[in-house]
C-alpha positions in Angstrom: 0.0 0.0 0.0 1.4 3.4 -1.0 1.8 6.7 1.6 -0.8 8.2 -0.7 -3.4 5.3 -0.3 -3.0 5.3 3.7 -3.3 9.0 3.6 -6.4 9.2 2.1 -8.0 6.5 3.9 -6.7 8.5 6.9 -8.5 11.4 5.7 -11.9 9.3 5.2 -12.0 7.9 8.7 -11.0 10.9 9.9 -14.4 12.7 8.9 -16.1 9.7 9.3 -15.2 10.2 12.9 -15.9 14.0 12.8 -19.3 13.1 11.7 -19.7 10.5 14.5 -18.6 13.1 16.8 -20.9 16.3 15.7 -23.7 13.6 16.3 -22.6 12.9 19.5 -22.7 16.6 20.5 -26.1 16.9 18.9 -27.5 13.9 20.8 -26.2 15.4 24.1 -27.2 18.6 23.9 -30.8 17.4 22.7 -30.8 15.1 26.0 -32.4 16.2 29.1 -30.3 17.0 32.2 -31.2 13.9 34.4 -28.7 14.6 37.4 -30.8 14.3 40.2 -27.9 14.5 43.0 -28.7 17.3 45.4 -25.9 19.9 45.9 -26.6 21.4 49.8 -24.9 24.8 50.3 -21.2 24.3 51.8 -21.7 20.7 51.9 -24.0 21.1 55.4 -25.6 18.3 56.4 -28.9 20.4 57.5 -30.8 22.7 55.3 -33.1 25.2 55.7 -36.3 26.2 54.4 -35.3 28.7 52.1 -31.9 26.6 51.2 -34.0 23.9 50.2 -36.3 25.6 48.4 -33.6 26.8 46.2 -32.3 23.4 45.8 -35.3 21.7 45.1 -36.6 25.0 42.5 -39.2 25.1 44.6 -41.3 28.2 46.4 -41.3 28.2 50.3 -44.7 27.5 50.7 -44.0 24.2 48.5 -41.1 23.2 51.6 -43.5 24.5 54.1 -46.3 21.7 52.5 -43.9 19.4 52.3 -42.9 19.1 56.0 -46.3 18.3 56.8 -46.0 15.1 55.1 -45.2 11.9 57.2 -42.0 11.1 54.9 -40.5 14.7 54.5 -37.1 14.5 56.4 -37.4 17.6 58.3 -36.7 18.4 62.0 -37.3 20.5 64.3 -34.2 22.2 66.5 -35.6 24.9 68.8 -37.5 26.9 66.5 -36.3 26.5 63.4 -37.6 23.4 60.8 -34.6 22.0 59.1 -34.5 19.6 56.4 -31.3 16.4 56.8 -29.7 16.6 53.2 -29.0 13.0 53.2 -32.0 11.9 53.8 -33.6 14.1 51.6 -31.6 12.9 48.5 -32.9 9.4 49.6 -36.6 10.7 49.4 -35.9 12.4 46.5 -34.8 9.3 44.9 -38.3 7.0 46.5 -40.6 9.6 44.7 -42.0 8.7 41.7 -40.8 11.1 38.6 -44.3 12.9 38.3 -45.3 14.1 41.3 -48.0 17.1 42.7 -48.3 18.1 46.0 
């Protein structure tokens, strides 16, 4: 086989492979975020209302409905209502993916 031959073949697979890879970037960026690891503030191991809130996207009142429910992981620590991260990712990952409250 001559230099010429394996250089062109080069070339071929080449953008072959670019094509494979402009695919690839099209696929990813047409596929939903599905990371559903929640990131606490300064990795505490006790949130608050508001910090979970912004976590979770969700309004106050949402939390506030929330820790009414028998499976919430909230706590209560003098006056405040604080919600254990940990546990929290854990319900998180039990609830179904559609879910109203």
């Amino acid at each position: 086989m001559r230099y010429g031959e394996i250089a062109r073949r080069i070339r071929e697979e080449t953008k072959r492979l670019n094509a494979l890879a402009d695919e690839l970037e099209r696929i990813e960026e047409a596929t939903p975020k599905t990371d559903k690891t929640l990131e606490a503030p300064h990795n505490k191991m006790l949130m608050s209302v508001n910090e979970t809130a912004e976590a979770l996207s969700l309004s106050k009142t949402t939390v506030y409905n929330l820790i009414h429910r028998d499976d919430f992981p909230s706590v209560r620590i003098g006056g405040r209502t604080l919600i254990n991260v940990k546990k929290l990712q854990e319900w998180l990952d039990n609830q179904s993916d559609i879910w109203v409250d």
